[in-house]
C-alpha positions as MATLAB code, in Angstrom:
seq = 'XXXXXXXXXXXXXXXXXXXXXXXXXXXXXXXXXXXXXXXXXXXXXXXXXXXXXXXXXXXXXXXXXXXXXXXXXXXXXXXXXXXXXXXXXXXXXXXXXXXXXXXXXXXXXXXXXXXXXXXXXXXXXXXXXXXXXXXXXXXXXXXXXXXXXXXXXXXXXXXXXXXXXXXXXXXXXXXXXXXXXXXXXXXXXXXXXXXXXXXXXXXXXXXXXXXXXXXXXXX';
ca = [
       8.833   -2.184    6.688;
      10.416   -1.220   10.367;
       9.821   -2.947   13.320;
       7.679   -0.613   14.732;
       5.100    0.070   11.346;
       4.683   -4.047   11.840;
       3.652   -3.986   15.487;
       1.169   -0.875   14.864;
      -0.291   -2.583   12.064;
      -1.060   -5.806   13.806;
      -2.625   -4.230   16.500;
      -5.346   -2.224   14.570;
      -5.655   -4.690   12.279;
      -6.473   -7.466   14.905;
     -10.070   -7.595   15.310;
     -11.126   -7.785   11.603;
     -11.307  -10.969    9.634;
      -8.334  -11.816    7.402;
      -9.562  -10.560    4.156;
     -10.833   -7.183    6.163;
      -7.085   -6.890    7.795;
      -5.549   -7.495    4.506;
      -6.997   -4.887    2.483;
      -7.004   -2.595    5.636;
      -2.608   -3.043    6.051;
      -2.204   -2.550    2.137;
      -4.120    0.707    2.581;
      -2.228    1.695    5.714;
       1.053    0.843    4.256;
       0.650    2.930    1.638;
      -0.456    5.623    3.590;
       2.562    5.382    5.833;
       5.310    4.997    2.748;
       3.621    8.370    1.622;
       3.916    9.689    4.716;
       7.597    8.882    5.614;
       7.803    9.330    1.492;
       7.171   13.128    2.014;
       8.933   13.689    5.763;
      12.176   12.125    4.520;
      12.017   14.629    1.127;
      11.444   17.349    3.647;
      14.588   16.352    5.141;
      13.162   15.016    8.666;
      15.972   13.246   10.445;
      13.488   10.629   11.908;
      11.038    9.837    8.847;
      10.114    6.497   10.332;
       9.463    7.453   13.810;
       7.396   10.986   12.737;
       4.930    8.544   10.486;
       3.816    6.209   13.123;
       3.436    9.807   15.223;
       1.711   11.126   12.366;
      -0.568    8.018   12.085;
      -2.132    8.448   15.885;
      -1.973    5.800   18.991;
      -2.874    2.419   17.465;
      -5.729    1.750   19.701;
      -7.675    5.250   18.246;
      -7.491    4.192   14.988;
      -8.526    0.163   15.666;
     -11.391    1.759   17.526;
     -12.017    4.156   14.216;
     -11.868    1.564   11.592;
     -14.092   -1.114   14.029;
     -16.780    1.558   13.474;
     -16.838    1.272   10.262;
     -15.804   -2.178    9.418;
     -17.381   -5.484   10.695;
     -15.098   -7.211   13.069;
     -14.039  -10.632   13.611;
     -16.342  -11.143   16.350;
     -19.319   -9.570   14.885;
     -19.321  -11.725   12.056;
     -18.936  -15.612   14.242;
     -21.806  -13.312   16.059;
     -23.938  -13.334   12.952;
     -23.074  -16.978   11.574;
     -24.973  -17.684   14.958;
     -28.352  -17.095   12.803;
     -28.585  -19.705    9.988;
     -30.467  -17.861    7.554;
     -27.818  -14.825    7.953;
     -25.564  -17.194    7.708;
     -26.406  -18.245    4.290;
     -26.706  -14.559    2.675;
     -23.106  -14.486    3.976;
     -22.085  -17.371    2.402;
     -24.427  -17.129   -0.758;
     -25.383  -13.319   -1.193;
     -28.538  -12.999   -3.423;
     -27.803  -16.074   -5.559;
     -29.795  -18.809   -4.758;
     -29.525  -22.359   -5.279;
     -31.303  -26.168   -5.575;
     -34.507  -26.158   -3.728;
     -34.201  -22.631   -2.699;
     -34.259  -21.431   -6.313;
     -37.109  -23.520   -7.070;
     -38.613  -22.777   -4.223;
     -38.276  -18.768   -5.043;
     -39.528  -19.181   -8.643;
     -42.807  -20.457   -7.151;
     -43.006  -17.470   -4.145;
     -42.636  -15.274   -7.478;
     -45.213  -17.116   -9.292;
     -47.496  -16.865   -6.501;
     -47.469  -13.381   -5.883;
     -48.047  -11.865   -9.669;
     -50.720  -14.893   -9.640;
     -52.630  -14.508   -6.612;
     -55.019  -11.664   -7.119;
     -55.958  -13.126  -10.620;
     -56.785  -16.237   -8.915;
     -58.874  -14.055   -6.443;
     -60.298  -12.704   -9.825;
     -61.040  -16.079  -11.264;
     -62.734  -17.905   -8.428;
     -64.885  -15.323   -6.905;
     -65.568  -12.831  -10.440;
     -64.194   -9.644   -8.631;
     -61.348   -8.157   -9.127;
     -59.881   -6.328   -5.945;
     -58.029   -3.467   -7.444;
     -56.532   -1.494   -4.221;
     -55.354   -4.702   -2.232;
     -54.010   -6.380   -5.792;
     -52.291   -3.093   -6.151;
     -50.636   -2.377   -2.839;
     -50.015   -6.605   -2.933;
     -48.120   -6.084   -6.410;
     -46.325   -3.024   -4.533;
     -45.500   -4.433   -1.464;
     -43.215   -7.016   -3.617;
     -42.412   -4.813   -5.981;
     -41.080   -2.292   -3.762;
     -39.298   -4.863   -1.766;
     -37.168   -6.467   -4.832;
     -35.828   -2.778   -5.577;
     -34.707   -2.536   -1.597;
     -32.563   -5.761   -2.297;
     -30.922   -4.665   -5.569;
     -30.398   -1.446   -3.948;
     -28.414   -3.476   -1.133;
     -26.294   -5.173   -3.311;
     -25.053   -2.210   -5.258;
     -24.965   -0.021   -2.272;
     -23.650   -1.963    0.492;
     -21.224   -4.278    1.555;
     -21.494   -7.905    1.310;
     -22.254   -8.248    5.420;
     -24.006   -4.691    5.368;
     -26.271   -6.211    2.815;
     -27.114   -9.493    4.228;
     -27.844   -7.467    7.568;
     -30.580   -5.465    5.428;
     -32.074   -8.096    3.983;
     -32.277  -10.257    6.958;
     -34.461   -7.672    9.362;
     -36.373   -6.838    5.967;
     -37.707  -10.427    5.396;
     -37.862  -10.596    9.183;
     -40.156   -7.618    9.297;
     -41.871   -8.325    6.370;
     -43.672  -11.543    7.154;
     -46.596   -9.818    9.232;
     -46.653   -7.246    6.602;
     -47.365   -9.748    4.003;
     -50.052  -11.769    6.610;
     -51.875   -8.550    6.350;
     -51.965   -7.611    2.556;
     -52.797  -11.392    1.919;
     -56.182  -10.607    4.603;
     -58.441   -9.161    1.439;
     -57.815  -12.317   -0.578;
     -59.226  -14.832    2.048;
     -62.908  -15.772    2.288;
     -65.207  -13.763    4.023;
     -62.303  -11.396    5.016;
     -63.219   -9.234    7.698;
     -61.060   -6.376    9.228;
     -62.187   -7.757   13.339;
     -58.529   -7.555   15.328;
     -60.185  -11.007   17.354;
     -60.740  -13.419   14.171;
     -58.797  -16.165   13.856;
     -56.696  -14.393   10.767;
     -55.741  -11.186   12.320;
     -54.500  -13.515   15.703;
     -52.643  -15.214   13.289;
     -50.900  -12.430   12.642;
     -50.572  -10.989   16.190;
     -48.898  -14.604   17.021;
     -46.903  -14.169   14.124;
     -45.354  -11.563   15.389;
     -44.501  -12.173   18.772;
     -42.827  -15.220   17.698;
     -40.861  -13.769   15.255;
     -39.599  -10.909   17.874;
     -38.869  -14.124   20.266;
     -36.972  -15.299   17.312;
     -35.379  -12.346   16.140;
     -32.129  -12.220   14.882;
     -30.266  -10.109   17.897;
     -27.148   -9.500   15.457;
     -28.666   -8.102   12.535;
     -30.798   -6.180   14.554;
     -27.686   -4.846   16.658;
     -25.974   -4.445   13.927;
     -28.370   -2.649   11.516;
     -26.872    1.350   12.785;
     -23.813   -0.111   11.858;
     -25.117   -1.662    8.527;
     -27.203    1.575    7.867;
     -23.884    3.514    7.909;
     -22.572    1.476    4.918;
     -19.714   -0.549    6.924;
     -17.704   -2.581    5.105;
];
């Protein structure tokens, strides 16, 4: 590899994260040894210098690829939140207390309208159902991340979903409380309303930045 081929490389490769960079030069390389592959076949008395010509101004290209690949920076920026930081680290595996502790959420929701059922003899059919949905719905979003999106896309999805989802879930869990009562000034629906202004204090800034990004399938 010239000189030349090195220095472009390093510079569009520089703001990704060495695994990102990596794959990124292998692909470039082999794009360029095409390139110069086919020029010097053609007889071009200058193969080397027509393939960086051919491959555009470095800084186009870094500015290309940082569209569609998370950089460096963007990543440290999402560490910053610690439960983004563990669907980095962990994806959709969980482990210890976090497993058990997800075997009982799951236990709880395909439980909870029964138990409605049991202790007051009615049986709530439209809020069990959209209740039953609501999850249902939601686990098929997160398989569809995994298979669909990168490993940072995906933990970017799933982080404003379960972000967004908490008042969501406040409100289909309203029919199952006693003496439930659809008044925006009880004390359950201001739960709610406090709910979510907190969690829009607390928001995640970098998933939410991000999501566009995440949306568009970066890698």
């Amino acid at each position: 590899m010239n000189t030349d081929l090195q220095r472009w490389l390093n510079e569009v490769t520089a703001p990704f994260a060495y695994a990102t960079a990596q794959r990124l030069r292998r692909e470039l390389e082999a794009h360029a040894e095409d390139t110069a592959r086919s020029l010097l076949d053609g007889g071009h008395p200058a193969p080397d210098v027509a393939t960086l010509q051919a491959l555009g101004p470095a800084h186009e290209v870094r500015r290309q690829l940082e569209q569609t690949h998370f950089t460096l920076a963007e990543l440290e920026w999402l560490r910053q939140d610690g439960p983004t930081r563990r669907a980095l680290e962990e994806g959709s595996s969980s482990h210890g207390w976090r497993r058990v502790f997800n075997l009982l959420a799951y236990a709880f929701v395909v439980l909870l309208p029964l138990l409605h059922w049991w202790v007051n003899g009615v049986f709530s059919a439209l809020p069990s159902v959209l209740w039953w949905a609501f999850y249902a719905a939601t686990a098929c979003a997160g398989q569809l991340m995994i298979r669909n999106y990168s490993r940072v896309a995906a933990a970017i999805l799933w982080r404003v979903l379960s972000m967004l989802s908490v008042p969501l879930v406040l409100t289909l869990y309203q029919p199952f409380m006693p003496d439930a009562a659809p008044n925006w000034m009880t004390p359950d629906w201001m739960a709610i309303l406090g709910s979510c202004f907190v969690l829009w204090l607390g928001r995640p800034r970098a998933a939410f930045a991000l999501l566009p990004k995440a949306l568009w399938k970066a890698a």
